[in-house]
Every structure is written in structure tokens, then in C-alpha cells.
C-alpha positions as CSV (number, residue, x, y, z in Angstrom):
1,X,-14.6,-20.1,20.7
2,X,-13.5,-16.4,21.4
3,X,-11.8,-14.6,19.3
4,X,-8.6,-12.2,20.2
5,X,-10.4,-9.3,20.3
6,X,-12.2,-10.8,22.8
7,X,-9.9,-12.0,25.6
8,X,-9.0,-9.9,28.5
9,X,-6.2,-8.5,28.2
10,X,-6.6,-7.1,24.8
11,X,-4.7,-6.0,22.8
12,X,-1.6,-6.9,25.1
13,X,-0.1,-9.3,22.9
14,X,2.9,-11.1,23.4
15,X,5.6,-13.6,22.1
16,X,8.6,-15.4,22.0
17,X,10.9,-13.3,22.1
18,X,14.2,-15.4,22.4
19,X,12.4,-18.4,20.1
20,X,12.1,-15.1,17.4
21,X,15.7,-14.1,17.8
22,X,17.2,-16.3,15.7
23,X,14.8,-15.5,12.4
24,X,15.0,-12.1,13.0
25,X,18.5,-11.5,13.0
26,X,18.5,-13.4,9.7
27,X,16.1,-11.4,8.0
28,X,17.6,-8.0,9.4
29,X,20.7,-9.4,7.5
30,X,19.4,-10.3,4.2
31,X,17.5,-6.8,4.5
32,X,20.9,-5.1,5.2
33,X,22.7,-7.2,2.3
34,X,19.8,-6.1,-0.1
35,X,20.1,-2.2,0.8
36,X,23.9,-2.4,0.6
37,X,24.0,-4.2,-3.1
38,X,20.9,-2.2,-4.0
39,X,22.9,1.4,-3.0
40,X,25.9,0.2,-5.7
41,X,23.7,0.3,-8.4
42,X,23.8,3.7,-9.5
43,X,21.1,6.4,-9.3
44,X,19.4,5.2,-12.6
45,X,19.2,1.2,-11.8
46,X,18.4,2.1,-8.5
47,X,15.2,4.5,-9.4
48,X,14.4,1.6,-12.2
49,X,14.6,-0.9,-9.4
50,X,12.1,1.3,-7.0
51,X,9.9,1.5,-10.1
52,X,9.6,-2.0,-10.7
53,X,9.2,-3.2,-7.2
54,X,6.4,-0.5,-6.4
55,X,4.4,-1.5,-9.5
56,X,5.4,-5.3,-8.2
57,X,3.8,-4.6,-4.7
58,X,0.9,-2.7,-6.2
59,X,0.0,-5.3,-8.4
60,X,0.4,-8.2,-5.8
61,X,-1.8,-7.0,-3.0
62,X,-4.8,-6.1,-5.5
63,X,-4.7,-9.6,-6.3
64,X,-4.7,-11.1,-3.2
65,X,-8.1,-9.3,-2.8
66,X,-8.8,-10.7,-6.4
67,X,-8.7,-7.4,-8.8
68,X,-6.5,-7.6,-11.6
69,X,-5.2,-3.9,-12.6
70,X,-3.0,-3.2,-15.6
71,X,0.6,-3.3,-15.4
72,X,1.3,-0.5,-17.8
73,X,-1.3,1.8,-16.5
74,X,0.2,1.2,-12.4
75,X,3.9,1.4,-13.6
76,X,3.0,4.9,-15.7
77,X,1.1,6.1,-12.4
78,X,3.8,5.3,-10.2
79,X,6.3,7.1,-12.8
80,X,4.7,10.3,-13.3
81,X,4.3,10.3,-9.5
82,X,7.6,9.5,-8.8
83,X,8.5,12.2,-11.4
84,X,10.5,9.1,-13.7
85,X,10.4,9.3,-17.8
86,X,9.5,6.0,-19.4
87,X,9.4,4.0,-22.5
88,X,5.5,3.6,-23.2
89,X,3.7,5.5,-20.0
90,X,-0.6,5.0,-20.5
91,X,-2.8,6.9,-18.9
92,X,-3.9,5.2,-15.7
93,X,-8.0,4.9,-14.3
94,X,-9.2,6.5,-10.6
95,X,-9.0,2.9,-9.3
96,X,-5.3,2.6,-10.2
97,X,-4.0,5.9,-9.4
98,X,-6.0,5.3,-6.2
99,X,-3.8,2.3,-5.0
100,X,-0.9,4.1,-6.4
101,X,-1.7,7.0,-4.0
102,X,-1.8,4.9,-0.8
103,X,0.9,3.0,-1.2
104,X,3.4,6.0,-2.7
105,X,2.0,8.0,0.4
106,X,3.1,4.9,3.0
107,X,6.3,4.2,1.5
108,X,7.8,7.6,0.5
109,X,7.0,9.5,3.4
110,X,7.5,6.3,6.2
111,X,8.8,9.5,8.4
112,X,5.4,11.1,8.6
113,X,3.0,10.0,11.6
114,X,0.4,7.5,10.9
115,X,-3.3,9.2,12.2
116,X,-6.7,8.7,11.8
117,X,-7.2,11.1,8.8
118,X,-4.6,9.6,6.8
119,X,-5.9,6.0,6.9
120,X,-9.7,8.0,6.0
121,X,-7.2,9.3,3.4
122,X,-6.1,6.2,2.3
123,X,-9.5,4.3,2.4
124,X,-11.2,7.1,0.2
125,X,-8.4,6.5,-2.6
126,X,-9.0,2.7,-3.1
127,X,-12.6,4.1,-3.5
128,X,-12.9,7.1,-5.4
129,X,-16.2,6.4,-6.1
130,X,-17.7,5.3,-3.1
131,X,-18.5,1.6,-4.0
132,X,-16.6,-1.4,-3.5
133,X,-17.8,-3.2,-7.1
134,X,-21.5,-2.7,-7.1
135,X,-22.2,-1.9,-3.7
136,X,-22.1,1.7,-1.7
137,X,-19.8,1.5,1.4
138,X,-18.8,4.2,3.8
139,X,-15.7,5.8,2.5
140,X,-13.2,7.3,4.8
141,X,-14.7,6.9,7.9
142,X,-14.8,3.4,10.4
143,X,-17.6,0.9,8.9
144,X,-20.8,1.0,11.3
145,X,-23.0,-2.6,11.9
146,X,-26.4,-1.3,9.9
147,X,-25.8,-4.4,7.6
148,X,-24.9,-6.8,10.3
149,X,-21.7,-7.5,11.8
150,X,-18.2,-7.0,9.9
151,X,-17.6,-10.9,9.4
152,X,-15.5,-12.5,6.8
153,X,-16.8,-15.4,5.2
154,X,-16.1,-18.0,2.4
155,X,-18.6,-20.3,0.2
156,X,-21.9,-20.3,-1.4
157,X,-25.0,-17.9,-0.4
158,X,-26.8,-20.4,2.6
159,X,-24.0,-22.4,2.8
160,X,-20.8,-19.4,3.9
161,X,-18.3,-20.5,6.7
162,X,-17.7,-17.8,8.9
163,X,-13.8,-17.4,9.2
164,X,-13.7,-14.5,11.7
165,X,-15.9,-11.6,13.1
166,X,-14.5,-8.5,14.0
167,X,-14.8,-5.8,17.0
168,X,-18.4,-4.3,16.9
169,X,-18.4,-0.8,15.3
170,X,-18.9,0.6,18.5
171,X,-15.7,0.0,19.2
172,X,-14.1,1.2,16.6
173,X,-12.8,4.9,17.6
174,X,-11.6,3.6,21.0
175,X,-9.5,0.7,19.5
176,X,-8.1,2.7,16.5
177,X,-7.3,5.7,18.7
178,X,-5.1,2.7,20.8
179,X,-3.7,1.2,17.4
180,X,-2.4,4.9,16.4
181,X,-1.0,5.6,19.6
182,X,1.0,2.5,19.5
183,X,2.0,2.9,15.6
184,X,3.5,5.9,16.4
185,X,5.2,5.1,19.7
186,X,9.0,4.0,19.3
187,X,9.7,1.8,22.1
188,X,12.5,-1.2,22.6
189,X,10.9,-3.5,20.0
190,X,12.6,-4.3,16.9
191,X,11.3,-2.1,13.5
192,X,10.4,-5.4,12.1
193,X,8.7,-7.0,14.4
194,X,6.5,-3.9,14.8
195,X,5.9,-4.5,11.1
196,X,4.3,-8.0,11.4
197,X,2.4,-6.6,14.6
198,X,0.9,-3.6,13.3
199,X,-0.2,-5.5,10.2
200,X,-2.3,-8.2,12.3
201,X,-3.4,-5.9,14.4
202,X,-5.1,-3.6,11.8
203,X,-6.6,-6.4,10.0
204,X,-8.1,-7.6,13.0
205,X,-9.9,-4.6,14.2
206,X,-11.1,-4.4,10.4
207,X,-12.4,-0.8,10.7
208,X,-13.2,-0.5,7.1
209,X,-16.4,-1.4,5.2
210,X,-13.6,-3.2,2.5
211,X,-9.5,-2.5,1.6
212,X,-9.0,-3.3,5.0
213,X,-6.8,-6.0,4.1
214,X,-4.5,-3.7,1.4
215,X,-4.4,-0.4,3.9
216,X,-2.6,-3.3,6.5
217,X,-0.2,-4.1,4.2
218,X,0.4,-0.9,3.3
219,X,1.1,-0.1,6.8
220,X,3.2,-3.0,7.1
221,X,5.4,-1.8,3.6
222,X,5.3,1.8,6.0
223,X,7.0,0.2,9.8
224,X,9.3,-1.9,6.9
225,X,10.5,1.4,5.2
226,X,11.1,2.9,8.6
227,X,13.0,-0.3,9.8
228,X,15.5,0.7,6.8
229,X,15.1,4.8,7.2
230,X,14.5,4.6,3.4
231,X,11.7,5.3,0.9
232,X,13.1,3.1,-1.7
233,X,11.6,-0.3,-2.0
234,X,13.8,-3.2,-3.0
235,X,10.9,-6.1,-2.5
236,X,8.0,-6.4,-2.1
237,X,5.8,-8.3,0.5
238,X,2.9,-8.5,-1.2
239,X,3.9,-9.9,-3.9
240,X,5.1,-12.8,-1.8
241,X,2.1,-12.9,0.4
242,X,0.2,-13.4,-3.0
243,X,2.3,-16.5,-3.4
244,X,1.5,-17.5,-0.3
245,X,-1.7,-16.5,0.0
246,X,-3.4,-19.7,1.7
247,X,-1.5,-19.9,4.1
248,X,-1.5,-16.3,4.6
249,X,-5.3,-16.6,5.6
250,X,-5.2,-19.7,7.4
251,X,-2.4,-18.3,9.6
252,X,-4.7,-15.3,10.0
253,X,-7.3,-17.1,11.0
254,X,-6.0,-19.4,13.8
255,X,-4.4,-16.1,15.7
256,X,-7.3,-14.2,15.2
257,X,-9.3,-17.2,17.0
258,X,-6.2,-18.2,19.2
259,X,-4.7,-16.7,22.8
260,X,-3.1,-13.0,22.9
261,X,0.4,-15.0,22.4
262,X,1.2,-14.0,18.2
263,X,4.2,-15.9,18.2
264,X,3.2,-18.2,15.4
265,X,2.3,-15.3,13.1
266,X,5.4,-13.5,13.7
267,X,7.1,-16.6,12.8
268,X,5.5,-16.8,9.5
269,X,5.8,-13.2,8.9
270,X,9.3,-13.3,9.6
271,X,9.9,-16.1,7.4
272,X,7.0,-14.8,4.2
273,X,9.5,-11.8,4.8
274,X,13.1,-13.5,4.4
275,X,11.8,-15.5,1.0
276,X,10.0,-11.3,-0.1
277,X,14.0,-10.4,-0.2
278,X,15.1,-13.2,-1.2
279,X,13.2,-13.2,-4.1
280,X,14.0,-9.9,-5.4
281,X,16.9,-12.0,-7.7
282,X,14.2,-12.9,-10.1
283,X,12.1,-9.9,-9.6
284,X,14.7,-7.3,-10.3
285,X,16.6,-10.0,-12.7
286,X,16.9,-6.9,-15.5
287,X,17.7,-4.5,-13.3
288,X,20.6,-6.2,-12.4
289,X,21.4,-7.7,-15.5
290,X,21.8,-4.4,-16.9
291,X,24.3,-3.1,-14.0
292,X,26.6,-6.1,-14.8
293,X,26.5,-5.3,-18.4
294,X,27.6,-1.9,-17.9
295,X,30.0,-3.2,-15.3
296,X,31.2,-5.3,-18.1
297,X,31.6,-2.5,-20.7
298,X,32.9,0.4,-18.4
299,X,35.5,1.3,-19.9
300,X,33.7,0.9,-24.0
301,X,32.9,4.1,-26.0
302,X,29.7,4.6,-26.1
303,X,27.6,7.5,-27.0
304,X,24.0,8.4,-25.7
305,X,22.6,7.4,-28.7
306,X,23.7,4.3,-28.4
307,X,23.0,4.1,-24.5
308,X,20.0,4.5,-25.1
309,X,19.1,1.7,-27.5
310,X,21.3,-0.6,-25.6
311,X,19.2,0.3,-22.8
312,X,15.9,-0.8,-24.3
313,X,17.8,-4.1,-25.6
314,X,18.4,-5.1,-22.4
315,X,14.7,-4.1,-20.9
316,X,13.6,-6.7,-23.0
317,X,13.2,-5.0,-27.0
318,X,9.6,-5.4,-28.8
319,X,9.9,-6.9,-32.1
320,X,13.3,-6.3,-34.5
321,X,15.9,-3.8,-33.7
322,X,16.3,-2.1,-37.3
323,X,18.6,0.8,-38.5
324,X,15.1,2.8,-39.4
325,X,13.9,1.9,-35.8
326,X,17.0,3.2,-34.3
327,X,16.9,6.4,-36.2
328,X,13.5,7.0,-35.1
329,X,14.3,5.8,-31.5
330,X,17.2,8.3,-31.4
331,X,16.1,10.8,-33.0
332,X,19.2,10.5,-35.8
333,X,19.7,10.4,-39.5
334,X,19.9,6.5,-41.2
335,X,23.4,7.3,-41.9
336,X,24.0,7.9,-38.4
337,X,22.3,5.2,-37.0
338,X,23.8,3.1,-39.1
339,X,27.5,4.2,-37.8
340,X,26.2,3.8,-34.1
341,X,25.3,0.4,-35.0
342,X,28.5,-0.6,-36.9
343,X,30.9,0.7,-33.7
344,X,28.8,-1.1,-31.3
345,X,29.4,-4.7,-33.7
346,X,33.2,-3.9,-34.2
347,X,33.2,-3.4,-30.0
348,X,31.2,-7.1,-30.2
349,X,28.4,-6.0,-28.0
350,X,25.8,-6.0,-31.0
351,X,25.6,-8.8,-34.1
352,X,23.5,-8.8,-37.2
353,X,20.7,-11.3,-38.1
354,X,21.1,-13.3,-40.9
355,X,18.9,-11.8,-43.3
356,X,20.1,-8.9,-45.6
357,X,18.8,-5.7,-46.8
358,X,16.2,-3.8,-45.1
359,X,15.2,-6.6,-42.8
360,X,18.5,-6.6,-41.8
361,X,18.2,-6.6,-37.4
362,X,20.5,-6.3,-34.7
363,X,21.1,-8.3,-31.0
364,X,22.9,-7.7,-28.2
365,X,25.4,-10.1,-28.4
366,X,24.6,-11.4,-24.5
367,X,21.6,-12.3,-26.2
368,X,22.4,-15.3,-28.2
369,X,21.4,-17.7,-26.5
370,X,18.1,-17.8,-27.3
371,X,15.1,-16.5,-29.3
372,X,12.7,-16.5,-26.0
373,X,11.5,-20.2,-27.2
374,X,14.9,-22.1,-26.2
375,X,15.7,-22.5,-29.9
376,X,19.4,-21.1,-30.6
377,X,19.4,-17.9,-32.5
378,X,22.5,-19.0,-34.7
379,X,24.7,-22.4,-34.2
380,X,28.3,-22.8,-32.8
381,X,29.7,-22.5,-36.3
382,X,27.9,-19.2,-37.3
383,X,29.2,-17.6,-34.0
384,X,32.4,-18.4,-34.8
385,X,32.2,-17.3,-38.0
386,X,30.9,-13.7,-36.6
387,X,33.3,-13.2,-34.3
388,X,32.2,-14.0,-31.1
């Protein structure tokens, strides 16, 4: 059987365009729903949303290629980059900073022309050191067929299944000078749409030795920030191609050995796409748990001390909030702490523990519902008895 890349009128692909209309216009509105809620949030939830969606997204499509990076180190790379202060930055390897790179350089500058140095650009940072795990690869430059051709396969040595086979490499410059042309061409078709294309379309030329899959979805999260004329990421697609990733390669894999009509991965992406923003309820779920508890509390006095610690509360506190470990947090005498903590329990948004002394810790009062384990903290009585 042939595949695409292989049929005549490569790469004219087509689809159906009314069949697509109706998905499409439903995605465009849960994206424009998402921007609009996202823009309310304030300039400090909204940068804390960014944050956690790009280390989301980073995360995600390393894992769909099976590496695991570190959560802290990709959040503090994407922070310091970003120019964002937070709570417990690490320094981050070459290998993280490298994905952090590529996909801060496609998302924050989606206005800047994609070419054929900065995809080499891209390639050489997921490879700093020139090897992909133990072997040496050609880094930023198109893959050449010295060790065969690019195939990808599955299963053990002797017994692999050959999924699909990509373009020879001596067809590389003349297909990815077509691909460029066309990324950067604005014609009548919908920003979205040109999303899902330009992501199969990449990753079936496969011009890299490896990363080939992660540089198309970067160029996807790239057409996707254009479609919204923004920088700032509120989902993230990889993360929900990672969730779907089966089905993500099988519905690779029948277009890439199927007719020059796409229509059934547009569909999908279309679709992977609507449940990406959907799901940015739970992903963001502190981000905006802490905009409706300050929508709550507006109009409370409440100094930047106490911002502060309230802040961490509600990212999710390690351990015991203490009157020592506030005044070490903020940077205050015990006496004072201990008066920012008693104002904040008279206004009922903090409650003590039950124990006494020194020990003595504090909760947001939102907070009692649970200890993390489903257990209550206190019973209806004790509540009552409190206050609250």
C-alpha cells in the first residue's frame, strides 16, 4: 500500500469542508469562551495560569515520546524565562531548558515567521548534546538515509512492525521549502484548521533524525497561538494528546497510509482539541479557585503579609502553617505574625487546629473539608463551636 507522500498529487490535501463546519465552530467557541474568562482573571492569575499550562504542555509532549522530565526543574525554567518569581524555583538540566526553549520560542513569538533555521534552531535545543539517548544523530540539519530509511516501527528486534516510512532524504529540502512556504502563507482557511494540517504534515515528512514528533506539536501550539493573536496559553494539547495517545498514533497511521483526503484527522484533531479546552477546569482548578476566593473576599482587609500566606494556602501549603513559619515566610516579627493571623481568624477566612502551644497550626477556613485523605478535619459540632 502507498503511503501519502506517495500519491500524485502530493501534498494537495483536501477535506470536508462543510462535514468540518459544525466541530469547528464549536471549538472556535469554547476557545473564545476560554480567552474571555481567562482575560478577567487579573494580571497575576492570569501569568500563574500561563505558567502552569506551559509547564503542563512541556511535560505532556515529552511523555508521549516516553521521557519523563521534572516538574520543578521545567516550571523554574519556564519562570525565569518568562521573567516570573516563584515559590521554590530549581535549577533546571540542558535537556529541560532545551524543550523549554522550543516551545517558549513557538508560543511567545507565534507572530514571527516559521523558516528553515528556526526549526534547525529548535531541533539543536531538544539536543544539546547531539545524541538522542545513546546514539549520535544529525542535529539541526534534515536527517539523511546513511542508516537506512526514516521508518517508524514498534516490537521486538527481528520481529518490529513497520508503521510508516517516510519521504527519502533526498527529498527533504524540496518538501520542507513547500511546508514553509505554506506555514507562512495566510490564505482563506480557518487558523485552526491550519493547525491540525501543519501538524500532520510535518510529522509526515519526518525531516529530523528524532523530536520530529514534539517540533510538530510545537508548531501546532504556534498556528493555535496565532488563531487567538495571543502568546498566553490557556490549554494545552499535549497534554491531551498524551491522554489520548493510542489513538493519536493509530489515527496517524491510517492517514499517513490513506488517500490525500485528511478529513478524518481533522476530525479528531478538532475534537482531541475541544476536550484540550475543555479540560483546562481541572488543570487550572487552583488558579481559579484562588480568583473566586479573592472574588469572595474583595472587599476584606488584608495586608501583603497576609496576601501572601493566603496565597501559598491556597497553592496547596507543604506541611503545617505555624506562627514561626509565617514569620519566616514574611519576613515579620512572631508578634506580628501572630496579629496577622488573629485578624485573618476574627475575618473567618483562617481557623486554628486543635492542638495548643507551639504546635498550634492554621487553615484556610475553605479548607475544612478535608485533610487530603477524605477524613474530616474537625466534626459538625467543632465547627460550630469555632464559628464557622
Amino acid at each position: 500500500m502507498a503511503y501519502i507522500h506517495e500519491r500524485k498529487n502530493w501534498p494537495n490535501f483536501t477535506w470536508d469542508e462543510k462535514g468540518l463546519a459544525t466541530k469547528l465552530s464549536a471549538v472556535r467557541h469554547r476557545q473564545g469562551r476560554l480567552i474571555g474568562r481567562m482575560e478577567g482573571l487579573g494580571f497575576t492569575l492570569r501569568n500563574e495560569a500561563v505558567l502552569e499550562t506551559l509547564t503542563l504542555d512541556v511535560l505532556k509532549t515529552s511523555e508521549i515520546e516516553g521521557e519523563r522530565l521534572s516538574h520543578e526543574q521545567v516550571r523554574s525554567s519556564i519562570a525565569r524565562r518568562l521573567g516570573m518569581e516563584i515559590a521554590g524555583a530549581v535549577a533546571s538540566d540542558r535537556d529541560v531548558d532545551g524543550v523549554v526553549e522550543m516551545m517558549l520560542d513557538a508560543t511567545q513569538h507565534f507572530d514571527k515567521p516559521l523558516t528553515t533555521e528556526r526549526l534547525f534552531g529548535w531541533h539543536a535545543s531538544l539536543f544539546p548534546a547531539g545524541r538522542s539517548g545513546s546514539h549520535k544523530i544529525i542535529v539541526g540539519d534534515w536527517r539523511d538515509d546513511t542508516k537506512g530509511p526514516m521508518q517508524v516501527i514498534s516490537g521486538p528486534i527481528g520481529k518490529e512492525t513497520v508503521h510508516y516510512e517516510a519521504p527519502r532524504a533526498s527529498r527533504l529540502k524540496s518538501e520542507m521549502a513547500t511546508f514553509v512556504a505554506w506555514a507562512n502563507k495566510r490564505d482563506n482557511t480557518d487558523p485552526v484548521l491550519r493547525a491540525a494540517l501543519a501538524h500532520f504534515w510535518f510529522v509526515t515528512v519526518h525531516p529530523f533524525d528524532d523530536g520530529n514528533g514534539r517540533i510538530a506539536r510545537a508548531i501546532a501550539d504556534w498556528a493555535l497561538a496565532h488563531s487567538e493573536q495571543s502568546s498566553q496559553r490557556f490549554y494545552s494539547m499535549s497534554a491531551q494528546i498524551r491522554t489520548e495517545r493510542k489513538t493519536y498514533y493509530d489515527i496517524l497511521e491510517r492517514t499517513q497510509r490513506n488517500s490525500l483526503d485528511i478529513t478524518e484527522w481533522m476530525e479528531w484533531f478538532l475534537d482531541c482539541l475541544d476536550r484540550a479546552i475543555a479540560g483546562t477546569e481541572s488543570t487550572l482548578a487552583t488558579v481559579f479557585r484562588k480568583a473566586s476566593f479573592w472574588e469572595i473576599h474583595a472587599l476584606k482587609t488584608i495586608n501583603e503579609r497576609q496576601r501572601l500566606l493566603l496565597n501559598q494556602l491556597l497553592d496547596g501549603f507543604e506541611g503545617k502553617l505555624t506562627s514561626s513559619k509565617w514569620a519566616k515566610i514574611a519576613k515579620c516579627s512572631q508578634d506580628t505574625a501572630s496579629r496577622d493571623i488573629q485578624a485573618l481568624i476574627e475575618q473567618k477566612l483562617l481557623v486554628k487546629d486543635n492542638a495548643r502551644g507551639r504546635s498550634t497550626s492554621y487553615f484556610l477556613v475553605e479548607s475544612l473539608a478535608s485533610r487530603g485523605s477524605g477524613s474530616p478535619l474537625w466534626s459538625a459540632s467543632e465547627l460550630k463551636e469555632k464559628g464557622i
